[in-house]
NURO-329360 format. One record per residue (C-alpha): residue number from 1; residue in three letters; x, y, z. Coordinates in steps of 0.1 Angstrom, whole numbers. Layout:
BEGIN
ATOM    n  res      X      Y      Z
ATOM  NUM  ALA      X      Y      Z
...
! end
This chain:
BEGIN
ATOM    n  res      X      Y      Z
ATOM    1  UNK      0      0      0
ATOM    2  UNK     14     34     -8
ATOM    3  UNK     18     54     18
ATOM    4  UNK     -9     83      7
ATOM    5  UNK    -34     51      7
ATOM    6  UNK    -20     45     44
ATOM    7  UNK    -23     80     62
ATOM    8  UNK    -60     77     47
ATOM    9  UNK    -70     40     52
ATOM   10  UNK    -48     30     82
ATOM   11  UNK    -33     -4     89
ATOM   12  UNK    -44    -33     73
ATOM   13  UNK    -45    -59     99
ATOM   14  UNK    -88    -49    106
ATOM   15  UNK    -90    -59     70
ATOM   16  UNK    -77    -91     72
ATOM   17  UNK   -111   -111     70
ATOM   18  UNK   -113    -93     34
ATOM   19  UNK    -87    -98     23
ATOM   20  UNK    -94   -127     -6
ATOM   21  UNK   -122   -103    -18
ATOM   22  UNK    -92    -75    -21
ATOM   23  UNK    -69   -103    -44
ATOM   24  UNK    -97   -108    -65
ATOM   25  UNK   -104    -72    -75
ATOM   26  UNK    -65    -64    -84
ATOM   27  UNK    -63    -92   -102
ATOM   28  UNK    -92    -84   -118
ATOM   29  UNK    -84    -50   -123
ATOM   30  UNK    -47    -59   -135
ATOM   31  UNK    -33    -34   -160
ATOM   32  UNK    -60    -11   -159
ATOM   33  UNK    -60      6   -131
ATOM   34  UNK    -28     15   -109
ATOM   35  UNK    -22      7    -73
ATOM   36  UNK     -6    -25    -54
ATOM   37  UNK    -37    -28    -25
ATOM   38  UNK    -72    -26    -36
ATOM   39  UNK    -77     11    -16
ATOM   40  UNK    -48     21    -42
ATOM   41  UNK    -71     14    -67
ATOM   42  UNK    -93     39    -53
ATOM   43  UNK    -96     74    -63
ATOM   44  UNK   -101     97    -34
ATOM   45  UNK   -130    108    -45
ATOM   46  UNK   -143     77    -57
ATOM   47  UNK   -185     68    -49
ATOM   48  UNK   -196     33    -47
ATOM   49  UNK   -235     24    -57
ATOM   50  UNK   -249     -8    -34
ATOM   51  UNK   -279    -20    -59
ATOM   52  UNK   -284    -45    -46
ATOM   53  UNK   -283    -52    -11
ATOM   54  UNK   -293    -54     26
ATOM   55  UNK   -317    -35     47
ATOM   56  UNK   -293    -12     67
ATOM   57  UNK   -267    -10     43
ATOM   58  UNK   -256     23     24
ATOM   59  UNK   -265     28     -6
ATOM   60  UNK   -241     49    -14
ATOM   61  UNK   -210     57      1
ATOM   62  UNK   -185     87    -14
ATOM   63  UNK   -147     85     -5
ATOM   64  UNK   -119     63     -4
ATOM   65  UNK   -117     70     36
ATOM   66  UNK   -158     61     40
ATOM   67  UNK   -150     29     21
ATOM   68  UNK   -126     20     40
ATOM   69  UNK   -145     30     74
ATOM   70  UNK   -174     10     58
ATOM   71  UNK   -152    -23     56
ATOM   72  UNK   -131    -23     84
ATOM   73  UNK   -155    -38    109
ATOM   74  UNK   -161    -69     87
ATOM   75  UNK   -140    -87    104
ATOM   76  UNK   -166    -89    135
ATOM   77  UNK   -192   -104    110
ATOM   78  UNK   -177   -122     81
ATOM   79  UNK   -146   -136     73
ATOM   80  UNK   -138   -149     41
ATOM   81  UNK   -119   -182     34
ATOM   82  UNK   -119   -174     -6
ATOM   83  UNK   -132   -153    -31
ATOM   84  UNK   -128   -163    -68
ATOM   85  UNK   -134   -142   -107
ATOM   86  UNK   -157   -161   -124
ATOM   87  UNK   -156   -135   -153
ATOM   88  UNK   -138   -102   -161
ATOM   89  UNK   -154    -81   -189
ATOM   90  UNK   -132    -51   -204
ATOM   91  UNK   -141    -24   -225
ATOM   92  UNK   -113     -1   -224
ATOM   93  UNK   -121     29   -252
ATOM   94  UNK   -152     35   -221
ATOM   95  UNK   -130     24   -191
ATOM   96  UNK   -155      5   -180
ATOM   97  UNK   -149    -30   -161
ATOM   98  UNK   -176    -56   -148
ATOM   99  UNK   -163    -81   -127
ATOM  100  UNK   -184   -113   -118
ATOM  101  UNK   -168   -129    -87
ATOM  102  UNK   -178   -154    -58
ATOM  103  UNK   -173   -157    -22
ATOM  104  UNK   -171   -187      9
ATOM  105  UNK   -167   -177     45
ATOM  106  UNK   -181   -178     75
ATOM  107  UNK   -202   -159     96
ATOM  108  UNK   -179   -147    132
ATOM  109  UNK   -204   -149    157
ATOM  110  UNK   -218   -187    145
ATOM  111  UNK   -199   -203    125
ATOM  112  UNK   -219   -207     96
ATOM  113  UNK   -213   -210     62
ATOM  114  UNK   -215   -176     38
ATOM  115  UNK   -214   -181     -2
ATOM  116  UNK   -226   -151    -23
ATOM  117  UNK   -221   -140    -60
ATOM  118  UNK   -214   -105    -71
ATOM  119  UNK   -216    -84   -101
ATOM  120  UNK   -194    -52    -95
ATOM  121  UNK   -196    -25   -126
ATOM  122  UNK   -167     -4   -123
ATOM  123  UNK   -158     28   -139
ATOM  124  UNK   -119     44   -141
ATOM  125  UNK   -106     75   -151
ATOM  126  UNK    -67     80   -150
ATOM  127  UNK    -62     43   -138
ATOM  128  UNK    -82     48   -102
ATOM  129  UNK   -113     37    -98
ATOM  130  UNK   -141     66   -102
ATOM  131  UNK   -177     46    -98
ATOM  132  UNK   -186     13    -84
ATOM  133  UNK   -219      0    -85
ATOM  134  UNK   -223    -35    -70
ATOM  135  UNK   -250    -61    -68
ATOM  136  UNK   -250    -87    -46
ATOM  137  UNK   -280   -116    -36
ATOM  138  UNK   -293   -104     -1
ATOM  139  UNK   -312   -140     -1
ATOM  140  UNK   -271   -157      7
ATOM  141  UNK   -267   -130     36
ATOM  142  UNK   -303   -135     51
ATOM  143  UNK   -291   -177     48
ATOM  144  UNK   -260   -167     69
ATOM  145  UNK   -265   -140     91
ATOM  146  UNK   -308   -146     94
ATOM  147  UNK   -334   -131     84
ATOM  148  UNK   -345    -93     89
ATOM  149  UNK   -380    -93    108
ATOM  150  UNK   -407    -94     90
ATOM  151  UNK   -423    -57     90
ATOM  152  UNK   -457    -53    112
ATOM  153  UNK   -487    -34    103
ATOM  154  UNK   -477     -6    128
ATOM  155  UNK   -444     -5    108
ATOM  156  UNK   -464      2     77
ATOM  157  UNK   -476     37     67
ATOM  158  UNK   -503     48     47
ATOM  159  UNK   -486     75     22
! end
């Protein structure tokens, strides 16, 4: 990690349980975009679009720094055993990368298994990553980590 990436990110050990997810995207990205660590990839200013995902999770998140804050407590959740590219899609005249990828783990606090599939559509300008929108199946994290409560009618407004 360079060491503009450090004074921003901090140290890497929190970000250990992520850390297959991390080899997957640089060697995804590999030769088109510039950094050794996947928060070199980053620009600073760089947003990230969660389409698809959880109740309670951000849909969108602006900054190298908030992404970083946004991943380092996975560790207390999730840990990853592997994450593997199951497709790399290039268009380079747009700068425009979709990588399809896959991940096993386990969930910290029991022990049970995590698999989910992504689809990550990923825009760069001057070899950093700009844009990020990722999709994800909530239905693999509701399997691991159980399912949000079902809403009641005094949870439901009339508009």
């Amino acid at each position: 990690m360079n060491k503009q990436t450090l004074a921003i990110v901090g140290p890497l050990e929190p970000f250990a349980a992520l850390d297959p997810f991390f080899r997957a995207i640089e060697k995804g990205l590999e030769g088109q975009a510039d950094g050794g660590h996947f928060f070199d990839l980053l620009a600073d200013d760089v947003v990230f679009e969660y389409v698809i995902t959880v109740p309670g999770y951000p849909r969108r998140v602006e900054g190298r720094a908030a992404i970083a804050d946004l991943y380092r407590p996975y560790g207390t959740m999730l840990v990853l055993d592997r994450c593997d590219l199951t497709g790399v899609h290039r268009d380079a005249a747009a700068g425009v990368v979709v990588l399809e990828y896959a991940s096993q783990g386990r969930v910290v606090a029991s022990g049970r298994p995590y698999a989910n599939r992504y689809v990550s559509v990923i825009a760069l300008r001057e070899r950093k990553v700009v844009h990020w929108r990722d999709y994800l199946d909530p239905v693999a994290v509701f399997e691991a980590v159980g399912w949000p409560r079902a809403a009641s009618p005094q949870d439901v407004r009339a508009c």
